[in-house]
Residue, then its C-alpha position, 0 to 999 in steps of 0.5 A: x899442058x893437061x895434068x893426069x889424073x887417075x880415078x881407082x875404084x871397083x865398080x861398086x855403088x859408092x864407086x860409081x857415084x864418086x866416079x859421077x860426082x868428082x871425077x867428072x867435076x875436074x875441069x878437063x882443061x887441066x885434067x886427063x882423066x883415066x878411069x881404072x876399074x880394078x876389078x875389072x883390070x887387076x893388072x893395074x892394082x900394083x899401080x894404084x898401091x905404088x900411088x898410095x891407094x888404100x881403098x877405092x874410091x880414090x882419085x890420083x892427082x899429080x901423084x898424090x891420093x885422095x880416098x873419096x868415102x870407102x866402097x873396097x879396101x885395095x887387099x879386098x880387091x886382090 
C-alpha cells in the first residue's frame, strides 16, 4: 500500500523548484503524492496548519512536516 504525501507550497520560484526537486524525487511505489497550491486553494491552508506546516515549501510525509528551505510563511498565505 502506497503512503500520501502531501507537497504545500504557494507557487513561488523557491516552490516550484523544491516541488521539481524533491517532491518529484520520491518514489512513486511508495508515495501518492498531492501537490497543494495554497495560494491557489486557501481552502486547504487549516489542513496544512493541523499537519504542522509553518511555511512553504513543505512536504507532508506519513503525517509528519518537513520545511524545504522558506519561500512563505503559512500567516503570509491567509
Amino acid at each position: 500500500m502506497k503512503s500520501k504525501a502531501i507537497f504545500y507550497h504557494a507557487g513561488c520560484p523557491v516552490c516550484i523548484e523544491a516541488e521539481q526537486n524533491v517532491a518529484n524525487a520520491l518514489d512513486p511505489e511508495k508515495y501518492e503524492v498531492e501537490s497543494v497550491h495554497l495560494g491557489n486553494d486557501k481552502s486547504r491552508l487549516n489542513e496544512a496548519e493541523s499537519s504542522g506546516v509553518k511555511s512553504v515549501p513543505a512536504l507532508v510525509l506519513d503525517g509528519t512536516p518537513f520545511h524545504i528551505n522558506f519561500g512563505a510563511g503559512i500567516e503570509d498565505l491567509k
